[in-house]
C-alpha positions as a Python dict, from the first residue, in 0.01 Angstrom:
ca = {
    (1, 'X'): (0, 0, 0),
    (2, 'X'): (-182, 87, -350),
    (3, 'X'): (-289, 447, -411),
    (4, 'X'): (-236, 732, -632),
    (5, 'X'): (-53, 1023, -447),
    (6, 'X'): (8, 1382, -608),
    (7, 'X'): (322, 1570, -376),
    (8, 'X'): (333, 1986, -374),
    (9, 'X'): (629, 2148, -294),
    (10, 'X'): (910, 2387, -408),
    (11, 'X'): (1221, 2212, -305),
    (12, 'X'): (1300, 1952, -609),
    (13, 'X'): (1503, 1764, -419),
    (14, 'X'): (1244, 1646, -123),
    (15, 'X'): (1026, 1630, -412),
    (16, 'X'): (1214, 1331, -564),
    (17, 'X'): (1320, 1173, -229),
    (18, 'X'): (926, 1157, -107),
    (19, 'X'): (840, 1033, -460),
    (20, 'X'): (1098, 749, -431),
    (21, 'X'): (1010, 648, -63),
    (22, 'X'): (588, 652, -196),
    (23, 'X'): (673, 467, -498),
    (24, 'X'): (917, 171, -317),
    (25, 'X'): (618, 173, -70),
    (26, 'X'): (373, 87, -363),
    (27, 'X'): (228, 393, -435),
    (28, 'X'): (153, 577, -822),
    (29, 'X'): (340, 920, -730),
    (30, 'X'): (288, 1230, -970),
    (31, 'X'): (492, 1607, -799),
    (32, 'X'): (493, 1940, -846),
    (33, 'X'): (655, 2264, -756),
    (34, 'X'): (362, 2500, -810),
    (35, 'X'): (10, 2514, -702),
    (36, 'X'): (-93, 2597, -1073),
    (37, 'X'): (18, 2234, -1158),
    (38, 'X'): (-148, 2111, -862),
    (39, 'X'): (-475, 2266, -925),
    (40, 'X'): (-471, 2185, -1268),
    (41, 'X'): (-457, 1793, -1182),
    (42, 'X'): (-704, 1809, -898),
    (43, 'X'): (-974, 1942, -1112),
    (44, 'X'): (-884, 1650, -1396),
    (45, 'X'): (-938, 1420, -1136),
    (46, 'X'): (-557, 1323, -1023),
    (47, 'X'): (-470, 1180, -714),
    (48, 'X'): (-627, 1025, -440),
    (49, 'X'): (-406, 1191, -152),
    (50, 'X'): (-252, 1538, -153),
    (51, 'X'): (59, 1590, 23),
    (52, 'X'): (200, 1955, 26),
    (53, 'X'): (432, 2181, 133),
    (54, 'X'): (236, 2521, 273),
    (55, 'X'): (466, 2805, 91),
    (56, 'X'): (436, 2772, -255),
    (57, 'X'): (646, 3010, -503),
    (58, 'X'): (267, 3133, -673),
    (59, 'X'): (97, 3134, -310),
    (60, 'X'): (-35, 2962, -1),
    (61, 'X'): (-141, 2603, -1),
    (62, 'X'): (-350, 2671, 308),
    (63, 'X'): (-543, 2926, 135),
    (64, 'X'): (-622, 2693, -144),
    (65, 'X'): (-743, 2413, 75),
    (66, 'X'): (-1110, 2531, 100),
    (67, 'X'): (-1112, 2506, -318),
    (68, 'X'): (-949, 2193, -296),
    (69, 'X'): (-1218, 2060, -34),
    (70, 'X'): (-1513, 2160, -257),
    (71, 'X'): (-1380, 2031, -575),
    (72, 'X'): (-1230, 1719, -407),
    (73, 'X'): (-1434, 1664, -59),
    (74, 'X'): (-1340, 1284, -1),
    (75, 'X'): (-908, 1389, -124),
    (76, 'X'): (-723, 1372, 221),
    (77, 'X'): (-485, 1618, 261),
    (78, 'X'): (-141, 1573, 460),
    (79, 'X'): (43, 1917, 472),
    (80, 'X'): (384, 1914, 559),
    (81, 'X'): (574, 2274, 707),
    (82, 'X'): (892, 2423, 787),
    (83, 'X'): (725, 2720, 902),
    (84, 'X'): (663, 2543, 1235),
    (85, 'X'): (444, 2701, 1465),
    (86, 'X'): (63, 2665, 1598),
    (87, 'X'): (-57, 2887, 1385),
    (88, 'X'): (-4, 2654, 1092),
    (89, 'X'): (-62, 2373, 1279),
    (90, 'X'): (-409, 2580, 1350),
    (91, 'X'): (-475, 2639, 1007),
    (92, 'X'): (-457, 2288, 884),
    (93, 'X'): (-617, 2139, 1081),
    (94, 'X'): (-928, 2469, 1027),
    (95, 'X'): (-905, 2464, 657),
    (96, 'X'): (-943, 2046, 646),
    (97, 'X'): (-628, 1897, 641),
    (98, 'X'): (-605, 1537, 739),
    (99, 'X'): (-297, 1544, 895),
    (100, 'X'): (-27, 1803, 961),
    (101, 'X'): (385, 1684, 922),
    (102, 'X'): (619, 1970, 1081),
    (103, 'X'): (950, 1979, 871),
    (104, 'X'): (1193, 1806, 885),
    (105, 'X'): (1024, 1436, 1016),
    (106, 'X'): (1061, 1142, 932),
    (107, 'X'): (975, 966, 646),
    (108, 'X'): (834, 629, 776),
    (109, 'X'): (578, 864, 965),
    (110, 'X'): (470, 1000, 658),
    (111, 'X'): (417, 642, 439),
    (112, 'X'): (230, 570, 738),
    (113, 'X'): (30, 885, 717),
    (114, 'X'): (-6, 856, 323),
    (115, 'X'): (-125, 453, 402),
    (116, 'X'): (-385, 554, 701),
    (117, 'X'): (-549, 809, 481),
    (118, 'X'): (-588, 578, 158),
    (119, 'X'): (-790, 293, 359),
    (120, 'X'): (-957, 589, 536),
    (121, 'X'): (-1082, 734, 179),
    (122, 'X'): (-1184, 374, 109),
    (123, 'X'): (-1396, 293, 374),
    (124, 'X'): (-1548, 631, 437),
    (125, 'X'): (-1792, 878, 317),
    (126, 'X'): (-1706, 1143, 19),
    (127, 'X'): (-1748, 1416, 295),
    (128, 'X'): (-1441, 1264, 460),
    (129, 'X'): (-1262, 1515, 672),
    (130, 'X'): (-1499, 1810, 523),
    (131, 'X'): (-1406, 2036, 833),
    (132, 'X'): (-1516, 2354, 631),
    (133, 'X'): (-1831, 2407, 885),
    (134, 'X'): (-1666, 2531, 1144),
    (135, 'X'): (-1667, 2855, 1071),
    (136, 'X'): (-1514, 3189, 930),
    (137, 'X'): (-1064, 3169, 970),
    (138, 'X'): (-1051, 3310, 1360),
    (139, 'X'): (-704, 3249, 1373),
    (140, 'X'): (-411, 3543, 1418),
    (141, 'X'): (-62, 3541, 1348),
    (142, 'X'): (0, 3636, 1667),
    (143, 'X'): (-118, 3360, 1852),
    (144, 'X'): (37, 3349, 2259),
    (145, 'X'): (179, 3042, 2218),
    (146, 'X'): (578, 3106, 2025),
    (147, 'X'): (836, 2846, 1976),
    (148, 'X'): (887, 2646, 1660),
    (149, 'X'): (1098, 2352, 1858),
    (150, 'X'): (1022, 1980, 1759),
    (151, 'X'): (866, 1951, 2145),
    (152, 'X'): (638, 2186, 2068),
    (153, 'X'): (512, 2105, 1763),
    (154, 'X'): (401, 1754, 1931),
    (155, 'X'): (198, 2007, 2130),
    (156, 'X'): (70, 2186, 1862),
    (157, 'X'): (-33, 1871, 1626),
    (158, 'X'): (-214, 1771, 1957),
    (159, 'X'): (-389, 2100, 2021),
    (160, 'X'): (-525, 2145, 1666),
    (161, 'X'): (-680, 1810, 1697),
    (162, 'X'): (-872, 1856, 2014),
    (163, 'X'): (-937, 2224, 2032),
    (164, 'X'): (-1306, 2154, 1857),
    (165, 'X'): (-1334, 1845, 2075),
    (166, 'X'): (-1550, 1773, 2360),
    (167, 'X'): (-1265, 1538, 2537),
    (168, 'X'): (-1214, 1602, 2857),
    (169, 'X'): (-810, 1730, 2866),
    (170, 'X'): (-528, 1712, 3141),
    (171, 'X'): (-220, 1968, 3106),
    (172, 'X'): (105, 1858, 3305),
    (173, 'X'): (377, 2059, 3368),
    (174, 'X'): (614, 2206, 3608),
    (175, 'X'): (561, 2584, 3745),
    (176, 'X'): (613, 2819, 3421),
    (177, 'X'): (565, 2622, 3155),
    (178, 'X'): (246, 2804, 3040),
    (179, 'X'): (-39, 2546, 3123),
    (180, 'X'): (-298, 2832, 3210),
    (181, 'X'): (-191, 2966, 2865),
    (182, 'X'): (-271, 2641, 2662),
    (183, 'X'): (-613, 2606, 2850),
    (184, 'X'): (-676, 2964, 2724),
    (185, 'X'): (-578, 2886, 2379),
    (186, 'X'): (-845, 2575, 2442),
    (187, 'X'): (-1107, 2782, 2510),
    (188, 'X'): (-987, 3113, 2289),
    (189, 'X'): (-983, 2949, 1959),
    (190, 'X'): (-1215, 2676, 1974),
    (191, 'X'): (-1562, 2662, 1903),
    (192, 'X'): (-1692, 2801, 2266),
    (193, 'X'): (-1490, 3092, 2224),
    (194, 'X'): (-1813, 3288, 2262),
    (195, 'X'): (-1874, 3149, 2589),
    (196, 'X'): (-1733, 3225, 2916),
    (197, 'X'): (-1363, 3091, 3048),
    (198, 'X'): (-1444, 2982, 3414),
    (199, 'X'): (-1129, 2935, 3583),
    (200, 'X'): (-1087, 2790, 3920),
    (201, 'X'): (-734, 2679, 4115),
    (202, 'X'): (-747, 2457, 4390),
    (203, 'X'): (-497, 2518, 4542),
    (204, 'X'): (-670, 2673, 4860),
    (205, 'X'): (-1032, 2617, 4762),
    (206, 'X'): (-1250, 2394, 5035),
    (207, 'X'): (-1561, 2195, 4917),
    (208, 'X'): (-1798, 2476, 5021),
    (209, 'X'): (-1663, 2747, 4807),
    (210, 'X'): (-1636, 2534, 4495),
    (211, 'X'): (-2013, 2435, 4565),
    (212, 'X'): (-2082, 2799, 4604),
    (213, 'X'): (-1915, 2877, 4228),
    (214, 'X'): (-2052, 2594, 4032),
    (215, 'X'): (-2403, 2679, 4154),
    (216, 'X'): (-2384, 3007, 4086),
    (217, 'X'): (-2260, 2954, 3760),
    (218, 'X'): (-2440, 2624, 3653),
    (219, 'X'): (-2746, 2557, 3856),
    (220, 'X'): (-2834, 2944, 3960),
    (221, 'X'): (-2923, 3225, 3736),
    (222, 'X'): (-2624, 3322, 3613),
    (223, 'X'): (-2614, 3568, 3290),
    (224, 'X'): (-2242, 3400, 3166),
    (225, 'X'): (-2264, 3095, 2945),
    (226, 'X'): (-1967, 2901, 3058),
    (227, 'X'): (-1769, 2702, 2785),
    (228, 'X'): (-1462, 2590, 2946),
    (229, 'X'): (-1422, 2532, 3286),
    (230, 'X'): (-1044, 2517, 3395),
    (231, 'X'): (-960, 2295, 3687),
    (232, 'X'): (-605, 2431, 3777),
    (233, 'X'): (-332, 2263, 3985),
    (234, 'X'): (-614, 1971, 4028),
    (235, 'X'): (-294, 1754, 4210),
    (236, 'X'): (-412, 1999, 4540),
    (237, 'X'): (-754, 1911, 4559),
    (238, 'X'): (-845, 1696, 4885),
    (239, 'X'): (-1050, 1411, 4829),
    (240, 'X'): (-1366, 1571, 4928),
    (241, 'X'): (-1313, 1821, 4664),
    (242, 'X'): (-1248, 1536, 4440),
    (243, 'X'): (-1512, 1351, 4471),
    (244, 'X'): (-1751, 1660, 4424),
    (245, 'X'): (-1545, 1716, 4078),
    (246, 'X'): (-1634, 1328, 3981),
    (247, 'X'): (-2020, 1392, 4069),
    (248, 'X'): (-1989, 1675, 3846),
    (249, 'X'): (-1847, 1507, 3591),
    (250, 'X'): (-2178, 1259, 3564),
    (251, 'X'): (-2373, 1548, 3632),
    (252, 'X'): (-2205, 1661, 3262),
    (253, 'X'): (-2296, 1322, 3089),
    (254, 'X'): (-2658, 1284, 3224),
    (255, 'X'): (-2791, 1612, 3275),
    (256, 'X'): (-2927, 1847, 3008),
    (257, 'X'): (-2850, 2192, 3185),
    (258, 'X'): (-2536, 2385, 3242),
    (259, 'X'): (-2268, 2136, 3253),
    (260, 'X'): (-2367, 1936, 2923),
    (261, 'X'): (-2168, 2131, 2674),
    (262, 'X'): (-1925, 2232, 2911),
    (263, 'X'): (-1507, 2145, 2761),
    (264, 'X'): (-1320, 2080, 3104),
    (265, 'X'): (-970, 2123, 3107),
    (266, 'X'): (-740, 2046, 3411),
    (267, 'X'): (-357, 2113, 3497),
    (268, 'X'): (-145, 1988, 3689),
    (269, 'X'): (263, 2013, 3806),
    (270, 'X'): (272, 1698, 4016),
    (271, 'X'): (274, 1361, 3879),
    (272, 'X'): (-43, 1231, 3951),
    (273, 'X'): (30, 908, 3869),
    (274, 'X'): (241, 901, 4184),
    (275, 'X'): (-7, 1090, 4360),
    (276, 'X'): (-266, 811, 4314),
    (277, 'X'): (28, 523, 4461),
    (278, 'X'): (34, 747, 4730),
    (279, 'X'): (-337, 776, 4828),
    (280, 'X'): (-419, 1143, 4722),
    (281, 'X'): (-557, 1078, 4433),
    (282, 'X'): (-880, 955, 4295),
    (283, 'X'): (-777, 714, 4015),
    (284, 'X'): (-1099, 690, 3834),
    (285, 'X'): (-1118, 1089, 3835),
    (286, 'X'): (-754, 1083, 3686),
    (287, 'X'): (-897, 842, 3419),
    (288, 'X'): (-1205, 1088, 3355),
    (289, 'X'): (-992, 1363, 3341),
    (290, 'X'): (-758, 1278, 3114),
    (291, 'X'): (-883, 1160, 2846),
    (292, 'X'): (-641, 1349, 2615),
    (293, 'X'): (-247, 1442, 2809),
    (294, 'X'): (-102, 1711, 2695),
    (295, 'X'): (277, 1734, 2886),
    (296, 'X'): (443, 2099, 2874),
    (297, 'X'): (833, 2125, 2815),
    (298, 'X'): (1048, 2284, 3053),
    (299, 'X'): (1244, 2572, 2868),
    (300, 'X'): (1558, 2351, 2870),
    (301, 'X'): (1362, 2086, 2661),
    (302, 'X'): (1325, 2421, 2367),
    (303, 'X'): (1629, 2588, 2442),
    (304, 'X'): (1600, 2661, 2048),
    (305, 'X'): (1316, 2876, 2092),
    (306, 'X'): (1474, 3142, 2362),
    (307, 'X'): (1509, 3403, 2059),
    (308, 'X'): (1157, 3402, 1918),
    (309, 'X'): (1037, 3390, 2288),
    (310, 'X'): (1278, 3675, 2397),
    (311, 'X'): (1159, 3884, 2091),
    (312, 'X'): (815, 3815, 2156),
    (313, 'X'): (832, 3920, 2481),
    (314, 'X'): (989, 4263, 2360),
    (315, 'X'): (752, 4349, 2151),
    (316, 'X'): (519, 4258, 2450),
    (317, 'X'): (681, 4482, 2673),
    (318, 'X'): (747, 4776, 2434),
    (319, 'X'): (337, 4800, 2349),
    (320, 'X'): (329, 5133, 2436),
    (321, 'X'): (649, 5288, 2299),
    (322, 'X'): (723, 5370, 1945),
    (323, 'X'): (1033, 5114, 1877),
    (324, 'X'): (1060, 4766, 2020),
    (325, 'X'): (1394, 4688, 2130),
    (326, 'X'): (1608, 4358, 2014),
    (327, 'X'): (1868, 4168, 2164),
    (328, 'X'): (2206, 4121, 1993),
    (329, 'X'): (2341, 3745, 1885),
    (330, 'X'): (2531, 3752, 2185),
    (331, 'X'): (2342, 3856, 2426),
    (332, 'X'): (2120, 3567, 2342),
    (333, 'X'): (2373, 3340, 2379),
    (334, 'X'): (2431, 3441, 2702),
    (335, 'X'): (2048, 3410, 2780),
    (336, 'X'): (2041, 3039, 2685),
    (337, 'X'): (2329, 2948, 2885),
    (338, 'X'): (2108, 3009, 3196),
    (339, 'X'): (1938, 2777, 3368),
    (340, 'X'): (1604, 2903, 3360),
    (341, 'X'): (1424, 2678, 3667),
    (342, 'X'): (1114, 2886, 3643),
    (343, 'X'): (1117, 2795, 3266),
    (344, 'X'): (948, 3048, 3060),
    (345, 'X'): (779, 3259, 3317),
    (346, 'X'): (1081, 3342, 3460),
    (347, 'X'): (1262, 3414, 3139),
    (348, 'X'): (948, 3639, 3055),
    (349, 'X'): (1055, 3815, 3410),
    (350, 'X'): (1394, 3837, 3289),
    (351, 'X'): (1313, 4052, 2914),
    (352, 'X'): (1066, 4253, 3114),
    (353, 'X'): (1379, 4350, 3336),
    (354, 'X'): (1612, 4434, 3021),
    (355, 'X'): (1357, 4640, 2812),
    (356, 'X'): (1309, 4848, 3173),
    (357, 'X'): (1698, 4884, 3247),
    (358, 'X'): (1856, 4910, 2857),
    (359, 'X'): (1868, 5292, 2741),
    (360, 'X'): (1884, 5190, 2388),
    (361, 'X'): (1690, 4976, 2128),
    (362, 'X'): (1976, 4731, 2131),
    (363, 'X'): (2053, 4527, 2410),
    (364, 'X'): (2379, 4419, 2414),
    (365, 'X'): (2601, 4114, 2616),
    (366, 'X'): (2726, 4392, 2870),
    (367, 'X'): (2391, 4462, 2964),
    (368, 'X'): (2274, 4128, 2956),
    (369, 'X'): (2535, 3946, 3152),
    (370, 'X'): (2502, 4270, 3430),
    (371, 'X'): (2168, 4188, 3484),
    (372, 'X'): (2163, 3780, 3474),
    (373, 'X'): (2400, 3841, 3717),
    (374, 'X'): (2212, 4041, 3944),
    (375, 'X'): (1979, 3759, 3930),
    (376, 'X'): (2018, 3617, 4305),
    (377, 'X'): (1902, 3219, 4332),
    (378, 'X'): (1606, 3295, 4536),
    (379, 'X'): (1501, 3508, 4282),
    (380, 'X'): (1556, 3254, 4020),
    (381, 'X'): (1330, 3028, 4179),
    (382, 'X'): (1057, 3216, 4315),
    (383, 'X'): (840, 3068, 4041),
    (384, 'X'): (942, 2732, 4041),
    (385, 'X'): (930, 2536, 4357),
    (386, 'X'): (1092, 2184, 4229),
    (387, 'X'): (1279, 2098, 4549),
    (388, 'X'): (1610, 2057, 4356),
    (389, 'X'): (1753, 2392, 4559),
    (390, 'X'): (1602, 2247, 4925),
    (391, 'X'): (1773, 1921, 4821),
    (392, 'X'): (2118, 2079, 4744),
    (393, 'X'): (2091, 2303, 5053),
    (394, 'X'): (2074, 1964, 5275),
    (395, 'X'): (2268, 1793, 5138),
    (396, 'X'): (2540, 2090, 5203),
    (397, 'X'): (2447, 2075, 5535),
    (398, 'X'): (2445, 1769, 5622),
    (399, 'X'): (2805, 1706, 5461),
    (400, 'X'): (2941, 1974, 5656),
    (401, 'X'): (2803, 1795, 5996),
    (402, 'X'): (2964, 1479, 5892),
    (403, 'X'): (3264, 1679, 5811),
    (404, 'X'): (3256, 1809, 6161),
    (405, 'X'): (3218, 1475, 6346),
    (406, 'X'): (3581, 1398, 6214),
    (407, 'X'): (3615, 992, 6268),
    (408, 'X'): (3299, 937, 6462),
    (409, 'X'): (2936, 835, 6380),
    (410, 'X'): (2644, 1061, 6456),
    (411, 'X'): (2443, 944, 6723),
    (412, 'X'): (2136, 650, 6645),
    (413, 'X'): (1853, 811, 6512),
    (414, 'X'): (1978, 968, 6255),
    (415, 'X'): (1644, 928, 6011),
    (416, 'X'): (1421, 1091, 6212),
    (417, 'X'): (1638, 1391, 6335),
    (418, 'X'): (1712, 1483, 6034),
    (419, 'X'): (1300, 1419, 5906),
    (420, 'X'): (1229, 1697, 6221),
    (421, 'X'): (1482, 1924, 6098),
    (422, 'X'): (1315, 1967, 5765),
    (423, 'X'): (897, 1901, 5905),
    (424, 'X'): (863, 2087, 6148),
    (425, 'X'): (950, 2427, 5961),
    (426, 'X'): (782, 2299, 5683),
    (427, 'X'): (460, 2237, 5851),
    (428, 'X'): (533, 2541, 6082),
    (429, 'X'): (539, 2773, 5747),
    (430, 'X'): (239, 2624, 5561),
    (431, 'X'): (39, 2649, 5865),
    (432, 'X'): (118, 3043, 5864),
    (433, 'X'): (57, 3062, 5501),
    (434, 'X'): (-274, 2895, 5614),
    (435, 'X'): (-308, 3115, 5881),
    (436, 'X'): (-357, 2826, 6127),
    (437, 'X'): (-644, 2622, 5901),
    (438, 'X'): (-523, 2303, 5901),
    (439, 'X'): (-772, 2138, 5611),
    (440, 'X'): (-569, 2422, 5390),
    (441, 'X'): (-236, 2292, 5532),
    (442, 'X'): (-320, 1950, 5521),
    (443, 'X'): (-436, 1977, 5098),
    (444, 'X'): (-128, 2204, 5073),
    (445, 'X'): (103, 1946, 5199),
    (446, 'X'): (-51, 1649, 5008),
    (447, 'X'): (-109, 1465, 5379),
    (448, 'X'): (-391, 1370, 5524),
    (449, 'X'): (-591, 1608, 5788),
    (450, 'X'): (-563, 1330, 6038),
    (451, 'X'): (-192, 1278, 5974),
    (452, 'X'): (-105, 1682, 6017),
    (453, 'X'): (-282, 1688, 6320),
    (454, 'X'): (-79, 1377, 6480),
    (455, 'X'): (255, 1573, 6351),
    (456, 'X'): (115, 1891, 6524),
    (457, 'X'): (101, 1659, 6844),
    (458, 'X'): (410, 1488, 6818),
    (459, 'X'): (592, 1792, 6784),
    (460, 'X'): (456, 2010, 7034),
    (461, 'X'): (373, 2252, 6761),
    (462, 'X'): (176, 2535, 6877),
    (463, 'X'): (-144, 2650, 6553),
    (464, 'X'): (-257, 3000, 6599),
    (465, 'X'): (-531, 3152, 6400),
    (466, 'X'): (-447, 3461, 6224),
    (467, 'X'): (-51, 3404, 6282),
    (468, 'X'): (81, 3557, 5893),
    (469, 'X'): (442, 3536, 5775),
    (470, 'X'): (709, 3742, 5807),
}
C-alpha cells in the first residue's frame, strides 16, 4: 500500500501509534494535533487521505469538512470518534466523509480503510465522495436514537450509509428493541423527509384492507406524497398478503407513478430465515426485502448504555416541569442488574414509573430497588413475548408431575398429551383475540388456515364470532 496520509488528532500518543502502523503498512504519514496545521497542509497540497479525530483543541473537524471538500474534492476523508453516537456518525457521513471509525477500533480495520480509499481516489473521479448536495445540516443533537455502545455504533455506521439510499431495508429484532424507531429515523432524516411516513403492521391486516390503503394512497387521489412505506412485523403476513407485497414491489421498479420513489422499510422479530424452512415465508420476497439487514440489540447486548438511556428518558418524562430529575450511581447499578426482557421499551416503562413515584429530583437506590421490586413477572414481560417464561412454566410443571408419579412411567402418549395441554388454550385464546376469524388466527399463529381448521376438528373446539377475552 503506497499513499501519502496526513492524521488529525489531539492525543499524541494515538498520533504516533497510527503513524507507525501507516508507515510499516507502506504509507508516507505526516500528523497533527490542530486543525490550523491541518488546514495549512491541505491547501499546500499535502496528503492524499485525511484521517481525523472530530474534537479538535481549536474546533470541530466536522465543521471544517465542507472547506476541506471544496478545496480538496477527490481527498477521502476517514474520521475517527470517541464521541460515539449517531449523531456523529450522521454528520460524517452528511458533511462527506468517506468512512466513519468509532473509537477505540481496531487498527487493521483502519489500514484497510486508509488502503480502500487510496485505490478508490485512483480509479475515480475528482468529485469522489462530494456528498455536499444533499442539502442544508438537518441533523439535531437530540436525535431518538441514545446509546454510545460498540453494538450500536455497527448500527449507526450502517444507518448513515443507507439513510439517502433507495435500498430496500429489513429491521430484525425482538419486541422493544426500537425497530419502529430506526424506520422513523429512515424516513425522518433522509432525503424524503418531506414526504409522508406510511406505516402499516401486519399483524392483523387481510389482503383486502392492504389493497384498500395502497390504492388510496398510490393509485387514488391522495393529497400525501408517501416517501417511506413501513412494512412492520412483515414475519405475520399470510402468503396472500405476501405475494400482493412482491407484485408491489415490481409495480415499484416498472411503473412511473406512486410507488417509484417510494424507500420501503420492513421489520421483523421472528427469524425469517426459519420462517421460510418452515413454509411461511416467501423466500424471494425475503431476498427483495432485504437488501440491506439491519439486526437490533437486546438491552443486555448495551447494558453500557442504561445511564444515557435512563437520563434520556428523564428528561423525556420531565418535559413539562421545570427540573429534570437524575438517578444516583447506585440506583443505576441496581437498574442494570435487571433483566430487562422487554429490552428498552420496558426499561422506558420503568423511568416513566420513577419520575411519577420519586418526590425529589434525585432518585435514589431505596426508591429504585422499591419499585423494581414491585415489578411482578407478568408485568415484566407484557412487552416481550419470547416464550422463555411459557418454557420455564412447563417445564415446572411437568417436573412436578414426574415428581408425583414416584417410580412409575407416565402412561404412552406422552408427546401428544402434553402438545394438547399447551394447543388447545393457545388456539382457544388467539381465536378470542380474533374474535372467532380464523384467517386472523391462522396468520397469528404462523399455521396454515387449512391446518387450524383440522386442529379446531380434532379437538372438538367450539369458534364463536364475537366471543372477546376476559
Amino acid at each position: 500500500m503506497e499513499g501519502n496520509v496526513i492524521i488529525a488528532d489531539d492525543d499524541r500518543s494515538l498520533r504516533m501509534i497510527l503513524a507507525q502502523a501507516l508507515s510499516r503498512a507502506g504509507c508516507k504519514v505526516r500528523a497533527t494535533g490542530t486543525l490550523s496545521t491541518l488546514w495549512r497542509w491541505l491547501e499546500d497540497g499535502e496528503g492524499e487521505v485525511l484521517v481525523t479525530d472530530v474534537m479538535m483543541p481549536d474546533g470541530d473537524t466536522l465543521e471544517l469538512i465542507p472547506r476541506i471538500k471544496r478545496k480538496r474534492p477527490d481527498m477521502p476523508i476517514i474520521v475517527m470518534s470517541a464521541k460515539n453516537n449517531l449523531n456523529t456518525a450522521m454528520r460524517a457521513n452528511q458533511f462527506g466523509a468517506y468512512q466513519y471509525l468509532p473509537k477505540p477500533f481496531d487498527l487493521k480495520d483502519l489500514i484497510s480503510s486508509v488502503n480502500t480509499a487510496i485505490k478508490l481516489r485512483s480509479n475515480s473521479s475528482p468529485n469522489l465522495r462530494n456528498n455536499l448536495s444533499k442539502g442544508d445540516n438537518h441533523l439535531e443533537d437530540n436525535l431518538p436514537i441514545v446509546g454510545s455502545s460498540p453494538v450500536m455504533q455497527n448500527i449507526y455506521r450502517i444507518l448513515s450509509k443507507v439513510i439517502d439510499t433507495d435500498f430496500n431495508i429489513l429491521i430484525e429484532g425482538k419486541s422493544g428493541t426500537g425497530k419502529n424507531l430506526i424506520a422513523k429515523v429512515l424516513h425522518d432524516f433522509g432525503t424524503r423527509r418531506g414526504k409522508c411516513f406510511l406505516s402499516v403492521n401486519l399483524s392483523l391486516m387481510s389482503l383486502k384492507e392492504l389493497q384498500d390503503i395502497f390504492s388510496e394512497n398510490f393509485e387514488g387521489q391522495s393529497d400525501k406524497i408517501v416517501g417511506t412505506l413501513f412494512l412492520d412485523e412483515i414475519s405475520n403476513a399470510n402468503i396472500e398478503v405476501q405475494n400482493f407485497i412482491l407484485s408491489v414491489l415490481n409495480k415499484r421498479e416498472s411503473s412511473k407513478k406512486g410507488y417509484k420513489d417510494v424507500k420501503i422499510v420492513s421489520s421483523s422479530r421472528q427469524d425469517l430465515k426459519e420462517a421460510i424452512e418452515n413454509g411461511r415465508f416467501r423466500e424471494d420476497l425475503y431476498y427483495r426485502l432485504n437488501e440491506v439487514s439491519l439486526v437490533i440489540p437486546l438491552l443486555e447486548e448495551r447494558l453500557g448504555d442504561i445511564p444515557e438511556l435512563a437520563r434520556h428518558f428523564l428528561k423525556e418524562f420531565s418535559n413539562n416541569d421545570n427540573e429534570t430529575k437524575s438517578l444516583t450511581k447506585g440506583a443505576v447499578e441496581l437498574i442494570k442488574k435487571k433483566k430487562w426482557s422487554g429490552n428498552v421499551r420496558e426499561l422506558k416503562n420503568f423511568i416513566g414509573r420513577l419520575s411519577l413515584v420519586s418526590n425529589t429530583d434525585i432518585i435514589d437506590e431505596k426508591i429504585t430497588k422499591h419499585e423494581l421490586a414491585m415489578i411482578t413477572p407478568e408485568e415484566s414481560d407484557l412487552n416481550s413475548l419470547e416464550g422463555s417464561r411459557i418454557s420455564k412454566s412447563l417445564e415446572m410443571h411437568l417436573s412436578h408431575y414426574f415428581r408425583s408419579l414416584g417410580d412409575s412411567l407416565p402412561a404412552p402418549g406422552l408427546y401428544q398429551t402434553v402438545l394438547k395441554e399447551v394447543e388447545v388454550p393457545l388456539i382457544n385464546l388467539t381465536l378470542a383475540l380474533c374474535d372467532g376469524n380464523q384467517i386472523k388466527a391462522a396468520n397469528l399463529l404462523g399455521i396454515n388456515r387449512n391446518t387450524l381448521r383440522k386442529k379446531i376438528k380434532d379437538y372438538d373446539l367450539v369458534v364463536t364470532r364475537g366471543k372477546k377475552l376476559m
